[in-house]
C-alpha positions in Angstrom: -71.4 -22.5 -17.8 -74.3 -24.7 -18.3 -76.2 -21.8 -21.1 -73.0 -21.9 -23.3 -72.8 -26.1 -22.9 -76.6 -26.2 -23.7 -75.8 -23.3 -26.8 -72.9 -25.4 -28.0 -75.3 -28.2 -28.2 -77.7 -26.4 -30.5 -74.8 -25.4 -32.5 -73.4 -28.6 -33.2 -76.7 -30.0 -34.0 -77.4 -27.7 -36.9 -74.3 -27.5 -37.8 -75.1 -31.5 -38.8 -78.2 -30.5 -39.9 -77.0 -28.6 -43.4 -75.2 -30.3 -45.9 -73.7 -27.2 -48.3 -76.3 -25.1 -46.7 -79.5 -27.1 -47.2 -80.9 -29.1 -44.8 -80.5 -32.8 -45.3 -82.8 -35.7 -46.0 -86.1 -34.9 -43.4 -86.4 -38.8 -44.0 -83.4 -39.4 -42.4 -83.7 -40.8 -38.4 -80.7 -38.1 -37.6 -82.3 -35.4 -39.2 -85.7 -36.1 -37.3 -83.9 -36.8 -34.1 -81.9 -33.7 -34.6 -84.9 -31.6 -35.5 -86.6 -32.3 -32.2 -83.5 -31.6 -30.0 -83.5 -28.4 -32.1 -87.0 -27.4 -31.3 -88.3 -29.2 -28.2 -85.3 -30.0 -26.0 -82.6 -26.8 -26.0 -84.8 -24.3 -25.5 -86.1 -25.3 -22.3 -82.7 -26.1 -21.2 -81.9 -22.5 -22.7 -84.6 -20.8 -21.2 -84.3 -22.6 -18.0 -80.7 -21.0 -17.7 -81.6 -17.8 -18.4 -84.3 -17.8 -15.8 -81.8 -19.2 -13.1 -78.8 -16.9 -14.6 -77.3 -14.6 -11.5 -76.8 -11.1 -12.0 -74.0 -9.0 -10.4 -74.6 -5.0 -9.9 -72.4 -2.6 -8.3 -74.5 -0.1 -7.1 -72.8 3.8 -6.1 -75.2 4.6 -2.8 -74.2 8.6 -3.0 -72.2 10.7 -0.2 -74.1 10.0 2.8 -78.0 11.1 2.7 -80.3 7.8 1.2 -82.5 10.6 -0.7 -79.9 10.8 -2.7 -79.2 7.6 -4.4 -80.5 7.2 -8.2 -84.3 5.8 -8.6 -82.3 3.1 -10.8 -80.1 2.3 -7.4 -83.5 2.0 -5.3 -84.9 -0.3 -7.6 -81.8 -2.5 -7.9 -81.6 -3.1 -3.8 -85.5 -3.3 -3.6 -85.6 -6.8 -5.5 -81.9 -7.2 -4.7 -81.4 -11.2 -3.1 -77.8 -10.7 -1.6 -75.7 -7.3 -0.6 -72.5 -7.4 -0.4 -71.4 -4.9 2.7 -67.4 -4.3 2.0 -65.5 -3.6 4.8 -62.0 -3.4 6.1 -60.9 -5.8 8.8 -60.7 -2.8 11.1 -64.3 -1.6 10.7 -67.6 -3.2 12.5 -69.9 -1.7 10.3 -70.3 -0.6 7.0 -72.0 3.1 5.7 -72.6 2.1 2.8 -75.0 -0.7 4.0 -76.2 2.2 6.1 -77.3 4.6 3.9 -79.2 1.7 1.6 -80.9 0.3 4.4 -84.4 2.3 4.0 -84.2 0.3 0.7 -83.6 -3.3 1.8 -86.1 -5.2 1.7 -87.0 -7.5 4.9 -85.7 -11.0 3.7 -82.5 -10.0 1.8 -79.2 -11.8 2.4 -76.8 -9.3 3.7 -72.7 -10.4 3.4 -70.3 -9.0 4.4 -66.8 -9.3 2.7 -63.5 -8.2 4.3 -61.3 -6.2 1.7 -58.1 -6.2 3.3 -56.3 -2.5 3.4 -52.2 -4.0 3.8 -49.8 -4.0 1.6 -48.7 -7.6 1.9 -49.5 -9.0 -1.8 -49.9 -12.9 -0.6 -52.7 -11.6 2.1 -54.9 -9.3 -0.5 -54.5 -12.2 -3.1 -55.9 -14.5 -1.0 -58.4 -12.3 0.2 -59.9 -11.6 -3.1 -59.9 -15.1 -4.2 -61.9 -15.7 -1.0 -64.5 -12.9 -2.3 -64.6 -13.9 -5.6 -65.5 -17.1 -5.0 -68.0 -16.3 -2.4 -69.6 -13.6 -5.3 -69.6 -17.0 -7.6 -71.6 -19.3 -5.2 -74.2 -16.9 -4.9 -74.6 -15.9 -8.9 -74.2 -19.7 -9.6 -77.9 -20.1 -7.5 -79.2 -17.4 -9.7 -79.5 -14.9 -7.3 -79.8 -10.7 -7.7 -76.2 -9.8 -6.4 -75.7 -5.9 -5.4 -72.5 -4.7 -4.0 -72.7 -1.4 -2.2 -70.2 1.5 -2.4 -70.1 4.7 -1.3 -70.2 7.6 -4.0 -69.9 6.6 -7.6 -68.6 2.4 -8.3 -65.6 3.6 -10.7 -64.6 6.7 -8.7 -62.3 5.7 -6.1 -63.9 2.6 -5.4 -63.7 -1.0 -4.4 -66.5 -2.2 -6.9 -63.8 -1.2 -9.7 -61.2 -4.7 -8.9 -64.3 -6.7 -8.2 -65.5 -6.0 -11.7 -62.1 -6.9 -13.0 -62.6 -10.0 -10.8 -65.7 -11.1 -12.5 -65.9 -9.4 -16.0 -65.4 -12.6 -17.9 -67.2 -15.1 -15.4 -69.5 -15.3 -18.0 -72.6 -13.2 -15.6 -74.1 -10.0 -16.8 -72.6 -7.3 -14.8 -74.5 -3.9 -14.3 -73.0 -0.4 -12.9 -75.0 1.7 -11.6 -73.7 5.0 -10.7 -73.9 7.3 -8.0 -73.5 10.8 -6.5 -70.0 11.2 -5.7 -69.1 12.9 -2.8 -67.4 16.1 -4.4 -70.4 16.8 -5.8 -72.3 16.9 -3.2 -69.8 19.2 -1.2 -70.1 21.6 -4.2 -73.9 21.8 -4.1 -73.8 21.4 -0.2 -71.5 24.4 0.0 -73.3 26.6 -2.7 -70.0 26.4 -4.4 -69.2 26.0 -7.6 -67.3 23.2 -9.1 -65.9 24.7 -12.3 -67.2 27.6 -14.6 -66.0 29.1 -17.7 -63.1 27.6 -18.6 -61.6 26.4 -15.5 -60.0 23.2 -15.5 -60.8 20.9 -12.1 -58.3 19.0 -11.2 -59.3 15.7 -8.7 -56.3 14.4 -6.9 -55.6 11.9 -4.1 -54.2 13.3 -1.3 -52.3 10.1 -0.6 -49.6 10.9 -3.3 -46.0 11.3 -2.4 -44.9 15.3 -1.1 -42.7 15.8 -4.5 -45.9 14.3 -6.6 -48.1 16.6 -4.5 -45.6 20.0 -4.5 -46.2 19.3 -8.5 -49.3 19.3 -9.4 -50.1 21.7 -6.5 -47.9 24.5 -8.5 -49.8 23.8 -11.6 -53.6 24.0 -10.5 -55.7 26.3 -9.2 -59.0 24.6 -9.1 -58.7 21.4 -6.7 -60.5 18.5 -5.1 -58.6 16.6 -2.8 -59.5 12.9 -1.6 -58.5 10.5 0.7 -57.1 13.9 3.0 -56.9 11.9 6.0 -54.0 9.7 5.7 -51.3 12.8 6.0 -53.7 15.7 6.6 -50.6 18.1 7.9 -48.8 17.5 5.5 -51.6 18.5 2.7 -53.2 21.6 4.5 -49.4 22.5 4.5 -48.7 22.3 0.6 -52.0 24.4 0.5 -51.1 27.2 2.4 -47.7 27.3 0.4 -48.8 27.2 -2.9 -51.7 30.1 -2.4 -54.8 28.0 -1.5 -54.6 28.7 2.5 -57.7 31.1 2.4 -59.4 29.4 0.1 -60.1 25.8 0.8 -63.2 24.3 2.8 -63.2 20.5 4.2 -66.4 18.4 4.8 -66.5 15.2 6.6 -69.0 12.8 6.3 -71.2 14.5 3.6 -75.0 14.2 3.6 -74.6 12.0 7.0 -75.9 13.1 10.6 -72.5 13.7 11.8 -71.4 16.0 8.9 -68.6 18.1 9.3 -67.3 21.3 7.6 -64.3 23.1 8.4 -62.8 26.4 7.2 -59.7 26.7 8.5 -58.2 23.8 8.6 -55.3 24.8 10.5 -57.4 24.3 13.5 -58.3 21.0 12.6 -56.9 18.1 14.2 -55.2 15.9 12.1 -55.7 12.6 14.2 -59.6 13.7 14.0 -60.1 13.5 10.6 -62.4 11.0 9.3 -61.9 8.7 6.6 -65.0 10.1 4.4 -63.2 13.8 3.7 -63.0 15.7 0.9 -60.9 19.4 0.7 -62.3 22.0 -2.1 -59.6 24.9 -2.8 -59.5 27.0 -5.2 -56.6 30.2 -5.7 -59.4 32.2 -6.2 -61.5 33.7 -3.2 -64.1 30.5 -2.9 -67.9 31.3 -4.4 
């Protein structure tokens, strides 16, 4: 990076500069040379840098209803020059771009990145290469970076490999965090989380059936995520190990289209939508 070439510079220069600690002869043409590199020339290269430094932000947009994203997460998009819309190859649009439009302002880059959902390692690799590099360009013009995601940026979420990705690219990276989507079912619902001394336990639903049987025989306070990809089979473990009665779904939290289902035996499982959450408890929910 250009800062830490221009910083190296300054280094080596007073590092010349001191002989045993003192500073050498000011008669000397070095020294005076050095002196006025020191003092004039790096720190308008320095604070040219800093002023044209990028700045990366993953910012957690909430559940679903824009008045509910962080004054800090408003501010951020407002004077944000690029957002980054994920999305799956699959999907046209992107909610979380959705929910942070009121907040955009008129002249802001919008891209949108394809994170890959397959299982083929060559594919995502190259993928995320693609997106890394793409983050990079846009940083390396000193530009305001955001990267929307729903809920909270490390809960469940993309942001958290993208911030692997670019942790030692040598950018500041800010988090900023977000509602996420349990709790606003919870406060949604009127129900409470955890009280006392219960213990909540926040699992994905995308486990294997022998992972799920265990923990499922061990809890009796849940939140279950990512419900959609084998829905039967989870409302299924529920009703065998005593949460049956006692377990409320809601799709698409905080959105126009939300959703909340009590029994979810009715439910069908090809209709379930990718943004729901199951609450159940062993106890009689409220």
């Amino acid at each position: 990076m250009a800062f830490h070439a221009n910083f190296l510079i300054f280094h080596q220069c007073w590092s010349r500069l001191l002989d045993n600690g003192k500073i050498k002869s000011a008669n000397s043409r070095f020294t005076q040379l050095s002196l006025y590199v020191l003092v004039y020339v790096v720190p308008q290269f320095i604070v040219k840098e800093a002023i044209m430094a990028g700045i990366f932000y993953g910012v957690g947009v909430g559940p679903g209803d824009p008045e509910l994203l962080t004054l800090k997460a408003v501010e951020v998009i407002r004077n944000a020059d690029v957002v980054i819309a994920p999305k799956t190859e699959k999907k046209e649009g992107s909610t979380a771009l959705s929910i942070a439009h009121p907040y955009l302002k008129a002249d802001v880059e919008i891209l949108r990145l394809v994170f890959p959902m397959v299982n083929d390692a060559a594919t995502l690799a190259n993928a995320w290469e693609n997106n890394k590099n793409s983050i990079l360009a846009e940083l390396q013009a000193g530009k305001k970076v955001v990267f929307l995601t729903l809920g909270d940026p490390m809960f469940y979420s993309t942001y958290m490999y993208v911030y692997r990705l670019l942790k030692d690219s040598g950018y500041a990276i800010e988090t900023i965090p977000g509602v996420p989507a349990f709790c606003a079912i919870g406060s949604q619902l009127g129900q409470p989380l955890a009280e006392g001394n219960d213990i909540l336990s926040i699992i994905p639903a995308t486990m294997s059936e022998e992972e799920l049987d265990a923990i499922l025989g061990v809890v009796d306070n849940v939140v279950l995520m990512k419900v959609y990809k084998n829905f039967g089979q989870v409302v299924a473990k529920l009703k065998q190990h005593g949460f049956g009665e006692n377990a409320v779904m809601i799709s698409r939290c905080g959105l126009p289209d939300e959703q909340i289902s009590y029994n979810l035996e009715e439910v069908d499982a090809k209709s379930v939508n990718y943004l729901s959450t199951i609450l159940a408890k062993k106890r009689k929910l409220g």
